[in-house]
KEKOL-445565 format. One record per residue: residue in one letter; x, y, z of N, C-alpha, C in turn. Coordinates in Angstrom, 3 decimals. Example, Ala and Ser with C-alpha at 12.3 -4.5 7.8 and 13.67 -1.06 7.14 Angstrom:
2
GUBA  code       n_x       n_y       n_z      ca_x      ca_y      ca_z       c_x       c_y       c_z
GUBA     A    13.190    -5.690     7.800    12.300    -4.500     7.800    13.200    -3.300     7.800
GUBA     S    12.850    -2.250     7.080    13.670    -1.060     7.140    12.900     0.030     7.870
***
This chain:
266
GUBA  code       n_x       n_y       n_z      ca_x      ca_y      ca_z       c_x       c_y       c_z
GUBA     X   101.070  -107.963    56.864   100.502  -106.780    57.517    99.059  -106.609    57.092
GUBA     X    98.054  -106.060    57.974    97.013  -106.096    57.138    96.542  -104.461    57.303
GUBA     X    95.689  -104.626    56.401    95.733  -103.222    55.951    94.391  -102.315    56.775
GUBA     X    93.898  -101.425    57.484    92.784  -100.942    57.951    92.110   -99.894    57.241
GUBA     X    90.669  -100.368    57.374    90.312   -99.731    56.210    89.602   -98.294    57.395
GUBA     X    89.998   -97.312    56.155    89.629   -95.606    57.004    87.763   -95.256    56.640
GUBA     X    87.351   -95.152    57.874    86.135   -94.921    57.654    85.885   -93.366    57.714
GUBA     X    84.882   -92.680    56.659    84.959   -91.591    57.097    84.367   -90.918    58.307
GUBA     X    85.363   -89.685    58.738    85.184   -89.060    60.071    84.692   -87.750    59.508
GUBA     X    84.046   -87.063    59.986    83.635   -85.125    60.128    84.895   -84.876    60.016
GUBA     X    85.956   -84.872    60.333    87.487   -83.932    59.844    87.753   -84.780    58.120
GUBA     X    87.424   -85.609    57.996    87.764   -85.852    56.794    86.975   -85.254    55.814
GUBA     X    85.735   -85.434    56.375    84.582   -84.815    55.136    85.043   -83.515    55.007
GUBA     X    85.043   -82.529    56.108    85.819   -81.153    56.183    86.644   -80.972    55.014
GUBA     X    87.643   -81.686    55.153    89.018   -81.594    54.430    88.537   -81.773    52.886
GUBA     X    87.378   -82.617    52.283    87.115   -83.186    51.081    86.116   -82.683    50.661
GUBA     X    86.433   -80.863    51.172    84.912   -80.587    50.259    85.936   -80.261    49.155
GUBA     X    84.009   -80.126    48.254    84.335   -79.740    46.710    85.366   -79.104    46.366
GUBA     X    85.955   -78.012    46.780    86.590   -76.342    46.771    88.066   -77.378    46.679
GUBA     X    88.482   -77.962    47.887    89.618   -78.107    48.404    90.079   -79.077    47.603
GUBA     X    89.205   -80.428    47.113    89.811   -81.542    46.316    89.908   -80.944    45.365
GUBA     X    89.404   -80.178    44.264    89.359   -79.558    43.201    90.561   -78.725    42.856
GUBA     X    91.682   -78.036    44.128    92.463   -77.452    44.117    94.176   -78.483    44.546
GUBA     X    93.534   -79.421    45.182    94.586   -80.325    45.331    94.758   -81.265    43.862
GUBA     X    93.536   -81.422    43.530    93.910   -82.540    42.527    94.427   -81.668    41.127
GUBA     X    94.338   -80.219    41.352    94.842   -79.351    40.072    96.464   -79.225    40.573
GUBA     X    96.366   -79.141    41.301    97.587   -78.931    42.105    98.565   -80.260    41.819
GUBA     X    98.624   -81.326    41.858    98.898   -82.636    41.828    98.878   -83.165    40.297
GUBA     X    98.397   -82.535    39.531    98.133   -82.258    37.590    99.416   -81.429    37.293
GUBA     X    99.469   -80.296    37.657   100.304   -79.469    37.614   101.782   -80.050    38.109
GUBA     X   101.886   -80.271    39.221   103.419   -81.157    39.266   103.338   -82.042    38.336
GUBA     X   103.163   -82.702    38.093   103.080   -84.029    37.060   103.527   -83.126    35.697
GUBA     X   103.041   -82.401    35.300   103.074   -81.901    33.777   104.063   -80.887    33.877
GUBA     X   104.605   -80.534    35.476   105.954   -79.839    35.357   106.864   -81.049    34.931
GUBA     X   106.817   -82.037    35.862   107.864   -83.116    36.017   108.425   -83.531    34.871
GUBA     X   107.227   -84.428    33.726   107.465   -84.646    32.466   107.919   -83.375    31.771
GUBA     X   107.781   -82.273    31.557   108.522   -81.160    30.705   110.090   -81.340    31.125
GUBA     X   110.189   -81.102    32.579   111.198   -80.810    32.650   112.045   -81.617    32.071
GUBA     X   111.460   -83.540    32.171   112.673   -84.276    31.783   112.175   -84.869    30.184
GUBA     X   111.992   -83.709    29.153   111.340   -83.846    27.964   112.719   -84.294    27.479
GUBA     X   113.972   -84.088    27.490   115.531   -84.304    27.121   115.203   -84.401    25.803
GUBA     X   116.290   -84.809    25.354   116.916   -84.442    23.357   116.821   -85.630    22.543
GUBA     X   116.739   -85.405    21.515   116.773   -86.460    20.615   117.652   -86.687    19.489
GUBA     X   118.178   -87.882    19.348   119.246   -87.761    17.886   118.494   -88.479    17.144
GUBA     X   118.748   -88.351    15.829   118.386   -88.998    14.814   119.293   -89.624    14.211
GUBA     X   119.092   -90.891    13.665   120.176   -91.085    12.661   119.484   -91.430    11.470
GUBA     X   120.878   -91.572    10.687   120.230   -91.530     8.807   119.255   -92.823     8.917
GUBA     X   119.203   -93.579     9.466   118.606   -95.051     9.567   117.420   -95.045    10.038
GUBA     X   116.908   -93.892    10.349   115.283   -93.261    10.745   115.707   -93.805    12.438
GUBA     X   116.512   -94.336    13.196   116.157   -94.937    14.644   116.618   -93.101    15.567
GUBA     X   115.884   -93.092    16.187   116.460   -92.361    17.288   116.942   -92.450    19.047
GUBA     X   117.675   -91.589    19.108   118.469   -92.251    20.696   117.670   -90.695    21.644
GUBA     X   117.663   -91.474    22.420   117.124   -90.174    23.802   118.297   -89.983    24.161
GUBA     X   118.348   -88.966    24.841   119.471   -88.358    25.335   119.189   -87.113    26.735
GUBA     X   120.193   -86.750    27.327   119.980   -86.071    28.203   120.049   -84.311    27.499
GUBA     X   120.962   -83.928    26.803   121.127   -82.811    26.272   121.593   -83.078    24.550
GUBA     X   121.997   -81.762    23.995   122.177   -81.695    22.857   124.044   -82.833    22.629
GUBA     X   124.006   -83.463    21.749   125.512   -83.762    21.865   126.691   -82.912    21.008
GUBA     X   127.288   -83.569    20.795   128.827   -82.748    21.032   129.586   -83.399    20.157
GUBA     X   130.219   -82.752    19.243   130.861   -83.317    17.949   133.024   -83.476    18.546
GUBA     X   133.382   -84.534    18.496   134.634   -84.452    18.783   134.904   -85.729    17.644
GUBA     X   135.839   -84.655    16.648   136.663   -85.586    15.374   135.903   -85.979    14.627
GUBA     X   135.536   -87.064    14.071   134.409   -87.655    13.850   133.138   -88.223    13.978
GUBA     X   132.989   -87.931    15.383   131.980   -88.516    16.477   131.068   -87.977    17.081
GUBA     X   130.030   -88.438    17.291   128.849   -87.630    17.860   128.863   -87.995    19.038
GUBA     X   129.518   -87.308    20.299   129.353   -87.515    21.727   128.122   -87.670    22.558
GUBA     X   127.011   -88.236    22.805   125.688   -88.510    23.051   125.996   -89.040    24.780
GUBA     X   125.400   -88.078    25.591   125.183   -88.310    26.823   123.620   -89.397    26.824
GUBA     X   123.486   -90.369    27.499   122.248   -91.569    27.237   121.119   -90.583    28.006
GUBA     X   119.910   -90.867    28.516   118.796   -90.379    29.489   119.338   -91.388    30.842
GUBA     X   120.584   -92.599    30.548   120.375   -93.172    31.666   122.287   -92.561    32.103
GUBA     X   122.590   -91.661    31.339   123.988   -91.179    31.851   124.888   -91.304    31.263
GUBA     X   124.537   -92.310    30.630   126.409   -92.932    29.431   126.374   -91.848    29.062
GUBA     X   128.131   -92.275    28.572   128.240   -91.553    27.929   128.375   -92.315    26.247
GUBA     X   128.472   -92.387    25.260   128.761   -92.937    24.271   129.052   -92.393    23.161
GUBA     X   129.374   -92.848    21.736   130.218   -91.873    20.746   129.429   -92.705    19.744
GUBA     X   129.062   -91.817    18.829   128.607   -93.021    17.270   129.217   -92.503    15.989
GUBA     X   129.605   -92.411    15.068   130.052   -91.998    14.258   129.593   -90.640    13.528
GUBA     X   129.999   -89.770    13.551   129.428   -88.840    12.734   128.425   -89.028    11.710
GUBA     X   129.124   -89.567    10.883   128.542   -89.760     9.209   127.307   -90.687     9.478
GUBA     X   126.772   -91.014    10.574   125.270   -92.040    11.266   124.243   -91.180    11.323
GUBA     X   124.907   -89.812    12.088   123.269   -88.511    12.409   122.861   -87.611    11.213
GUBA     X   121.803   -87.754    11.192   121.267   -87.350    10.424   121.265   -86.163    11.469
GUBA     X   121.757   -84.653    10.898   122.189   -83.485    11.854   120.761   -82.790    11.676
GUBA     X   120.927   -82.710    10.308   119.397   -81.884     9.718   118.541   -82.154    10.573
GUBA     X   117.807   -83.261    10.804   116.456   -83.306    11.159   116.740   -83.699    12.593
GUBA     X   117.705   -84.078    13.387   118.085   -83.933    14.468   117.381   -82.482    14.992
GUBA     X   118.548   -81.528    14.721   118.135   -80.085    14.601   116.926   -79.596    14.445
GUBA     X   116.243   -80.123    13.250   114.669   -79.773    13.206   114.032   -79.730    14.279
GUBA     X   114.564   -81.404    14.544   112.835   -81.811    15.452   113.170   -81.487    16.770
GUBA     X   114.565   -80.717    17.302   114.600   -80.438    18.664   114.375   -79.023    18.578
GUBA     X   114.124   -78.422    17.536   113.808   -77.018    17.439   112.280   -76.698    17.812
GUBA     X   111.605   -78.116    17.630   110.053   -77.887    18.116   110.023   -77.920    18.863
GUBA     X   110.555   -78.410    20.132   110.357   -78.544    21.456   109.571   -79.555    21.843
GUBA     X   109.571   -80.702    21.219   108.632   -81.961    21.551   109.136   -82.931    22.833
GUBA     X   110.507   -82.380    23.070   111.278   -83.441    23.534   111.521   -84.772    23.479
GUBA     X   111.690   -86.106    23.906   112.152   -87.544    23.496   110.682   -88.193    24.056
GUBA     X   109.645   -88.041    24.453   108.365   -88.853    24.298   107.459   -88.922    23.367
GUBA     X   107.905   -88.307    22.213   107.234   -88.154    21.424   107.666   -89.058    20.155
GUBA     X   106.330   -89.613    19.521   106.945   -90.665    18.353   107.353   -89.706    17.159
GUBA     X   108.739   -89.941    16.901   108.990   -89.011    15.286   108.221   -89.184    14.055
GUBA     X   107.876   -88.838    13.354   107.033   -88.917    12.223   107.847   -88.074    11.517
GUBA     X   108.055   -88.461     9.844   108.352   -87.758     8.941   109.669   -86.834     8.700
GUBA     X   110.349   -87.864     9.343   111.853   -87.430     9.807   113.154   -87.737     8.860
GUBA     X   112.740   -89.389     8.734   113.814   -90.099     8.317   114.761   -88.874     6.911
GUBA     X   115.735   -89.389     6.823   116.601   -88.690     6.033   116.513   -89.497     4.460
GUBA     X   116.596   -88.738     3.681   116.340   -89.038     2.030   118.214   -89.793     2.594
GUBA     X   117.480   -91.365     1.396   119.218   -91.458     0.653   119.785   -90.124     0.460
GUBA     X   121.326   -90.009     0.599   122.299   -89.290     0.454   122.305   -89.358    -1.205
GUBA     X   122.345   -88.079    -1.628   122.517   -87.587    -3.390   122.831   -86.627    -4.054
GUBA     X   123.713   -86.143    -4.898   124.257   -84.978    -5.030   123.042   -84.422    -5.394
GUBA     X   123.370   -82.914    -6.022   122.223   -81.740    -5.786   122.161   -82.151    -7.582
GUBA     X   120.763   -82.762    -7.867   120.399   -82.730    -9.271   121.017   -81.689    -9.976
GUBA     X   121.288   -81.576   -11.665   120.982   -80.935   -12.083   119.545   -80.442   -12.814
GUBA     X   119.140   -79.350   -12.717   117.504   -78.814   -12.881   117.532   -79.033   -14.274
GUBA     X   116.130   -79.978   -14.493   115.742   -80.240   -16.014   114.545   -78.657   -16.426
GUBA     X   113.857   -77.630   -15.010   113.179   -76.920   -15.053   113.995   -75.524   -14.570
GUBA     X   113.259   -74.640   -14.502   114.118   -73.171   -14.311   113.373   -73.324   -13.068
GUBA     X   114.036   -72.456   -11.904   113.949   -72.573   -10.002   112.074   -71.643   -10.209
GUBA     X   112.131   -70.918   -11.372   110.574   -70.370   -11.172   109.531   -71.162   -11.274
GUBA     X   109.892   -72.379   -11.575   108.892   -73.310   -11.492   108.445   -73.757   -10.159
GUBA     X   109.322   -73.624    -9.269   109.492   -73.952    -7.824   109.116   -72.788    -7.090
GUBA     X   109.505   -71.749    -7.267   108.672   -70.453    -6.809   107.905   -69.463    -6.868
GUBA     X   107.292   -68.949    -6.213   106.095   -68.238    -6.077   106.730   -67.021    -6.054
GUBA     X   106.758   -65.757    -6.437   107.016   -64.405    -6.792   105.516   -63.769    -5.910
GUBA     X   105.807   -63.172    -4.913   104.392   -62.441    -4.114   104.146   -60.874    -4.471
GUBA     X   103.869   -60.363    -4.401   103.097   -58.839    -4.695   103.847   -57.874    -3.352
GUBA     X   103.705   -58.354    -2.524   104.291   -58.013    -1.449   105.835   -57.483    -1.353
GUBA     X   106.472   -57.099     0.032   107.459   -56.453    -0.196   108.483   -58.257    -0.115
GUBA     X   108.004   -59.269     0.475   108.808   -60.357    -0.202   109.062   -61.168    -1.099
GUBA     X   109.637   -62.032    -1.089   109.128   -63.249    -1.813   109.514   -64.860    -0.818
GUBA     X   108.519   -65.535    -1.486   109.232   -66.810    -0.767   108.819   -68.180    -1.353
GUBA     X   109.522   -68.960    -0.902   109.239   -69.912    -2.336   107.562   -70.708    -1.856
GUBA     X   106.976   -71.033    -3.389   105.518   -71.952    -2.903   105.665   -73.011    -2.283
GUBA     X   104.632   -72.904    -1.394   104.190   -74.439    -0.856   102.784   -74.481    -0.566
GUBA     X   102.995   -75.886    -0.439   101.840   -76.528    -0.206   101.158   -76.485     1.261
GUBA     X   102.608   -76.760     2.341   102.163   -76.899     3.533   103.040   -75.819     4.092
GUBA     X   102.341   -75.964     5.587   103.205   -74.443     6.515   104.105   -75.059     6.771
GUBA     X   105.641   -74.167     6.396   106.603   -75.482     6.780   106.599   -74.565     8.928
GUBA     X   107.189   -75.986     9.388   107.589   -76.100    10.871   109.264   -76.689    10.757
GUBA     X   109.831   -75.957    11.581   108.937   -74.886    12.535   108.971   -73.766    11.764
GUBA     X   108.675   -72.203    12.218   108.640   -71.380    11.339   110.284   -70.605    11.062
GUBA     X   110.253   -70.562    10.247   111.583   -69.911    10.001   112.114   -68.775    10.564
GUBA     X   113.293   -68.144    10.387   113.554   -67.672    11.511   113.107   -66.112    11.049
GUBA     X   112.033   -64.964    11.235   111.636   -63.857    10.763   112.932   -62.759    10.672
GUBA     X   112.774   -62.080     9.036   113.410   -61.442     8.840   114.548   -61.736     7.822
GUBA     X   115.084   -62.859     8.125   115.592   -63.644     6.929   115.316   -64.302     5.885
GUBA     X   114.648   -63.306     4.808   114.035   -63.881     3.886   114.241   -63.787     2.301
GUBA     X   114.257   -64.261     1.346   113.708   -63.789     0.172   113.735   -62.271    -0.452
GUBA     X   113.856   -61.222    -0.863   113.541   -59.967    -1.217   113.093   -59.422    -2.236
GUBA     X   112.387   -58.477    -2.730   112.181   -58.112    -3.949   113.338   -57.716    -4.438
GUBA     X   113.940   -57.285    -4.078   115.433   -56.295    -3.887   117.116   -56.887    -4.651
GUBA     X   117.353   -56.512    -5.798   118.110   -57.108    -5.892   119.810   -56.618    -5.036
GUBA     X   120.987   -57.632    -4.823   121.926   -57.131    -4.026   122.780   -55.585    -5.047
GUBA     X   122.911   -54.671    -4.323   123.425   -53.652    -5.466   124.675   -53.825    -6.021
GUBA     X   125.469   -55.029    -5.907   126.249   -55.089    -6.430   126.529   -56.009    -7.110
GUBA     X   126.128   -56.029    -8.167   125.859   -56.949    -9.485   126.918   -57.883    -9.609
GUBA     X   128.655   -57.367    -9.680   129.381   -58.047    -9.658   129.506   -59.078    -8.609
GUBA     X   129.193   -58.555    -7.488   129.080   -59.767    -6.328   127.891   -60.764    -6.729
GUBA     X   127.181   -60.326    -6.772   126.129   -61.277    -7.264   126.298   -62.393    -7.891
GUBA     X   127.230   -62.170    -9.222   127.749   -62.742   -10.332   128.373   -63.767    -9.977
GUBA     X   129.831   -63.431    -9.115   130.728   -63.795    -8.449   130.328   -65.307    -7.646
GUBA     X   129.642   -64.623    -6.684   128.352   -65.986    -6.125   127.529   -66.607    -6.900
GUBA     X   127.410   -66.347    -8.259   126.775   -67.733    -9.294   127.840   -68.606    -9.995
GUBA     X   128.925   -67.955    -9.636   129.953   -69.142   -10.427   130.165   -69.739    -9.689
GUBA     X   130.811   -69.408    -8.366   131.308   -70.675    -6.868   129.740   -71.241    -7.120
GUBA     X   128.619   -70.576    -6.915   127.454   -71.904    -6.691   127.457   -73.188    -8.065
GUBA     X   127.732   -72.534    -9.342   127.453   -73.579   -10.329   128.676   -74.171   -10.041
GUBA     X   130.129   -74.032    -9.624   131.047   -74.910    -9.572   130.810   -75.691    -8.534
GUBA     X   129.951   -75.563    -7.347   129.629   -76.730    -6.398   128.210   -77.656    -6.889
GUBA     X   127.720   -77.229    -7.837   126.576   -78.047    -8.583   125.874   -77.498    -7.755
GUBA     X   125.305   -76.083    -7.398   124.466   -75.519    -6.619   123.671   -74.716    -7.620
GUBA     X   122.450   -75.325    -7.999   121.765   -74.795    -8.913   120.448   -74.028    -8.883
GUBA     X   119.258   -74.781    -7.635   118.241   -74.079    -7.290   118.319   -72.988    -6.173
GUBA     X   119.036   -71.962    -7.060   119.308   -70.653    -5.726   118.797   -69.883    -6.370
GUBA     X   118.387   -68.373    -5.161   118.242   -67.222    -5.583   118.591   -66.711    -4.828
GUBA     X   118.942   -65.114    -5.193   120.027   -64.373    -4.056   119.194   -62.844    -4.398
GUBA     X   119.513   -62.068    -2.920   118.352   -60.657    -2.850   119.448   -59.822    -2.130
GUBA     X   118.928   -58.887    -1.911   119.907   -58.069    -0.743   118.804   -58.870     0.555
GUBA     X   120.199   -58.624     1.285   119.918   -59.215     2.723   119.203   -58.373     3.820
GUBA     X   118.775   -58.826     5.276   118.121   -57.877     5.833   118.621   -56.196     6.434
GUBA     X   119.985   -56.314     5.753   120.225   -55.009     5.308   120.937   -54.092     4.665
GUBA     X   121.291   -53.262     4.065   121.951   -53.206     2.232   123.349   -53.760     2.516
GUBA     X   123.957   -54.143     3.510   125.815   -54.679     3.049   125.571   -56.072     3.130
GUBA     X   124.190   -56.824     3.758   123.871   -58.246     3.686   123.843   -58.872     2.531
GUBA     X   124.325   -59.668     2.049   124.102   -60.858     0.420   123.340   -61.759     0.750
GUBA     X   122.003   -61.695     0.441   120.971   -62.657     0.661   120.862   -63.703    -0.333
GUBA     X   121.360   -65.717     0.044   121.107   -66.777    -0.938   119.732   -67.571    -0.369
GUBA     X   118.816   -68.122    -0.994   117.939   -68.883    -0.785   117.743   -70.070    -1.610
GUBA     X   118.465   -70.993    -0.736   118.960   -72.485    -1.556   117.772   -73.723    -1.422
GUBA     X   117.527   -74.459    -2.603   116.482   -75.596    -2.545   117.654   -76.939    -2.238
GUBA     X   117.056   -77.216    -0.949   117.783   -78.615    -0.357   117.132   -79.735     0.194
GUBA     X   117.257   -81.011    -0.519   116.493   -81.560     0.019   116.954   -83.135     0.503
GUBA     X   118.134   -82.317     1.051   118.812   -83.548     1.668   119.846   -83.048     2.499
GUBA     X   120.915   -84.177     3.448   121.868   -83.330     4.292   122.480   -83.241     3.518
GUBA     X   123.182   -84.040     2.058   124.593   -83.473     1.658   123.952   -82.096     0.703
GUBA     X   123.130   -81.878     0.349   122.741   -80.487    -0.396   122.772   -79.597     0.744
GUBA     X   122.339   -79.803     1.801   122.179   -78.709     2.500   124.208   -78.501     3.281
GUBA     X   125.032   -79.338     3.585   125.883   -79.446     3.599   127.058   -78.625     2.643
GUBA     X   126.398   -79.155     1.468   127.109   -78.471     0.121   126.704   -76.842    -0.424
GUBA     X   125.438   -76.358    -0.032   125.104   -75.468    -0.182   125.816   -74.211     0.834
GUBA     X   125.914   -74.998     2.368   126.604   -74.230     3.526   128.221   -74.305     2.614
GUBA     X   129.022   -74.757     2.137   130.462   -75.143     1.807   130.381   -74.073     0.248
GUBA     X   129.349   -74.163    -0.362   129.350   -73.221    -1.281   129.155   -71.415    -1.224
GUBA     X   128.469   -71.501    -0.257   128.397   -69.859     0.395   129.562   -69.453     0.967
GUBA     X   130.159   -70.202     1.685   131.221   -69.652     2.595   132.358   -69.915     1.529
GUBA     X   132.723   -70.549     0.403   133.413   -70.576    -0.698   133.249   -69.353    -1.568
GUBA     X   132.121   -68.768    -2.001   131.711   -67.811    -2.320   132.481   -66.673    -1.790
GUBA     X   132.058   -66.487    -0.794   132.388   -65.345     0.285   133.758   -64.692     0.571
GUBA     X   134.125   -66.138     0.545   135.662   -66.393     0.766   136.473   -65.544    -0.336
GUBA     X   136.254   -66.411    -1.589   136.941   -65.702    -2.915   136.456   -64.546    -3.214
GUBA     X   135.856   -63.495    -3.072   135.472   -62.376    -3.670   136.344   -61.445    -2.235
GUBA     X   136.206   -61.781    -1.242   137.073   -61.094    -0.103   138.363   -61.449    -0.506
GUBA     X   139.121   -62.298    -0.911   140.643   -62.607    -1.542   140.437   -61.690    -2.999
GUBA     X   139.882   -61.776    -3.841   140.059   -60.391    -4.643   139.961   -59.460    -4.754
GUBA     X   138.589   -59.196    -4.061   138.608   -57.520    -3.986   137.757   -57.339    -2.477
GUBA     X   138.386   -57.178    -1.719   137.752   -57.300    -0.286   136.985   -55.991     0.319
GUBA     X   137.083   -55.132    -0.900   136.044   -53.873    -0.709   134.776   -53.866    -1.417
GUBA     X   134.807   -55.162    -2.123   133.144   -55.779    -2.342   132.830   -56.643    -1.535
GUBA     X   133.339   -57.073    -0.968   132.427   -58.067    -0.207   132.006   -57.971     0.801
GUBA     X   130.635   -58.710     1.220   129.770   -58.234     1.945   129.868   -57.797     3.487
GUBA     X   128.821   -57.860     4.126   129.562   -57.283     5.752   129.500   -58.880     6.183
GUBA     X   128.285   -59.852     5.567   127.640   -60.998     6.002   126.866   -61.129     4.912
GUBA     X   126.971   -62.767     5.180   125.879   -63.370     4.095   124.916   -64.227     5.268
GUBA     X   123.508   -63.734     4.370   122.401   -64.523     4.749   122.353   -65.618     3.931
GUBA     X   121.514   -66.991     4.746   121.520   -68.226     3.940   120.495   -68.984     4.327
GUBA     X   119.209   -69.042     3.462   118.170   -69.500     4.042   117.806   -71.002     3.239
GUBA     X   117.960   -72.072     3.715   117.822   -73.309     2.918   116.628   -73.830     3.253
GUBA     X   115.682   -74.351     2.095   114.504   -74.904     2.169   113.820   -76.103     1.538
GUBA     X   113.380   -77.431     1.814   112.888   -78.102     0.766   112.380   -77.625    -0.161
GUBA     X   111.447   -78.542    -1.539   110.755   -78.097    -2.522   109.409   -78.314    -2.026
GUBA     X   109.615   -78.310    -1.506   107.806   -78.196    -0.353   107.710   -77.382     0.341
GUBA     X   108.723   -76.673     0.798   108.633   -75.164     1.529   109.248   -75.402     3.448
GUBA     X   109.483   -76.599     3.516   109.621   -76.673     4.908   111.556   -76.401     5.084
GUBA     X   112.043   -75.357     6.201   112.974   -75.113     6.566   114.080   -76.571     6.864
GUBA     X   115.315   -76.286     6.130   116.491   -76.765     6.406   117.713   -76.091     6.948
GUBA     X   117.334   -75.369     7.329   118.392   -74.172     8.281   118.573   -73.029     7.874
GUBA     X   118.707   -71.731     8.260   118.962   -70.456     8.619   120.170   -69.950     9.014
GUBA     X   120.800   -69.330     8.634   122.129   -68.653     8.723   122.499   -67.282     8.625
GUBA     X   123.547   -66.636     9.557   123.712   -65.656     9.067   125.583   -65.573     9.399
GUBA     X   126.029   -65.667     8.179   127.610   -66.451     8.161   128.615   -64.662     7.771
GUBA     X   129.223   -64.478     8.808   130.394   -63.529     9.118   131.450   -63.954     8.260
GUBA     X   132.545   -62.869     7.492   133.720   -63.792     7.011   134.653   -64.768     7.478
GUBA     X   134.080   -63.911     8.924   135.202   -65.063     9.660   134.868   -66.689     9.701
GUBA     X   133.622   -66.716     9.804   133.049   -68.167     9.885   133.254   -68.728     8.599
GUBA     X   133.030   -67.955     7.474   132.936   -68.808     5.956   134.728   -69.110     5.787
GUBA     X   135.731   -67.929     6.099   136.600   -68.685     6.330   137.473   -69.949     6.838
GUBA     X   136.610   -69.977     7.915   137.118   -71.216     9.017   136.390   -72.440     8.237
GUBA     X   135.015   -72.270     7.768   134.751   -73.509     6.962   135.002   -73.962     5.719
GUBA     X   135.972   -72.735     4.878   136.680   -72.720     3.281   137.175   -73.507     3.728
GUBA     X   138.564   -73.317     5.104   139.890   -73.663     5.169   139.670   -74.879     5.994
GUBA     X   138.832   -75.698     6.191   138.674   -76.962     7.225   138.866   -76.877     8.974
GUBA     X   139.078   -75.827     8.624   139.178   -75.042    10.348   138.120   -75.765    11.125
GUBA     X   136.895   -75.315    10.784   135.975   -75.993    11.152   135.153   -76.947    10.194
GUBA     X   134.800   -78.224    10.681   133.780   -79.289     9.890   132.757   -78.615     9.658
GUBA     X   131.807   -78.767     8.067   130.678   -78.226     8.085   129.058   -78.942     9.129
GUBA     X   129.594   -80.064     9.613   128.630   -80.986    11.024   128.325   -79.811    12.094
GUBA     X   130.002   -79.595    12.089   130.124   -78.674    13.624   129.215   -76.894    13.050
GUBA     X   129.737   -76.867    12.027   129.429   -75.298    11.405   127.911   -75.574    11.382
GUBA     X   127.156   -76.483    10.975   126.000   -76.542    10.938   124.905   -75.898    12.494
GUBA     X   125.707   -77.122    13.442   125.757   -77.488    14.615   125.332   -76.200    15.586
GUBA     X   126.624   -75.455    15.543   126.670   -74.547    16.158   126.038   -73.114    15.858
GUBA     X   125.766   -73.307    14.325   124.955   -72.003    13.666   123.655   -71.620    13.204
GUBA     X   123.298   -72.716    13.227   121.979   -72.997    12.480   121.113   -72.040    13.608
GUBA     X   119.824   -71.259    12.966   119.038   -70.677    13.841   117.787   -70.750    13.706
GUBA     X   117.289   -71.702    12.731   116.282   -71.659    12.024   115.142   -70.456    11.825
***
């Protein structure tokens, strides 16, 4: 076929003034940068730093991470492969799957040290009506406001207490606990810097919670807040755990993957 070449005519020049191309070709920018958002889709991570695109968030059944592909599969990978944490993170920014991950990968798996230093070495005490621990950098994304740190201690000392023995019996050591964002709340703020700490820290609160409602269930709280953070200051999840939930994850009701999964608010 051969091709004819268009010479310009007076209706074309018409059509190609300044005004009009200027509004078509913004116009024609604009679809384009709808198009790509829209199909920004999800990302998994696994402990192995690789990540899979995906169409939506996946779906935990038994042991398995249910992962819809970007091209439709469906497929299953093992639980104990995703790295959930930073999964979670990095779809909390909203970058969607074109974007190269940086600074993701998951630490080897390691129990929660025991501290050769006291947790004030790690935190910053502010003047202000909060506190929150130091860092260096702004952690991202931002945490979730309101759930924080307090000057305030919880008024009920014995609960307090109560929640430092379940934490030292799970080897949960860099915590501090405030009243929560409001006086029947038990506010913990745990240093995690990995999934099984942050894992173990979620299994230790709702253990907590659990036993002080089996002894005396007119101390315990309405809800516990649970704000987990590296030692650099950047967010590992946000919580705000009902008895009913810390129950279901005491008693294996629910997996702490799925409890993570479904609760996390950063």
């Amino acid at each position: 076929m051969r091709h004819k070449l268009i010479k310009p005519t007076d209706e074309l020049s018409r059509w190609v003034r300044p005004g009009r191309y200027v509004k078509a070709l913004l116009g024609a920018i604009l679809l384009v940068a709808f198009a790509v958002g829209a199909s920004s889709g999800y990302v998994v991570i696994l402990k192995t730093g690789q990540r899979i695109r995906a169409r939506e968030p996946f779906t935990i059944k038994g042991k398995e991470a249910i992962i819809v592909l970007v091209t439709g599969t469906l497929t299953a990978i093992p639980l104990d492969k995703v790295d959930i944490v930073a999964t979670q993170r990095y779809n909390k920014l909203g970058l969607g799957d074109a974007l190269t991950v940086e600074g993701l990968q998951a630490d080897a798996a390691r129990p929660t040290p025991t501290p050769r230093r006291a947790l004030g070495s790690y935190v910053t005490l502010q003047t202000q009506d909060t506190a929150e621990l130091g860092s260096v950098e702004t952690p991202t994304p931002t945490p979730t406001p309101g759930i924080k740190l307090q000057n305030r201690a919880y008024p009920n000392s014995k609960v307090d207490e109560a929640f430092k023995q379940v934490f030292d019996q799970h080897h949960l050591y860099l915590v501090r606990t405030s009243i929560g964002t409001r006086p029947e709340y038990y506010f913990v703020q745990a240093v995690t810097d990995s999934e099984n700490e942050v894992f173990n820290a979620l299994k230790a609160v709702a253990a907590g919670y659990t036993v002080i409602h089996d002894l005396q269930p007119e101390l315990a709280p309405e809800a516990v807040e649970l704000q987990m953070v590296t030692t650099s200051g950047k967010p590992a999840g946000t919580f705000r755990m009902s008895l009913a939930e810390a129950q279901a994850l005491t008693s294996g009701k629910v997996g702490v993957e799925t409890f993570y999964v479904k609760n996390v608010i950063f």
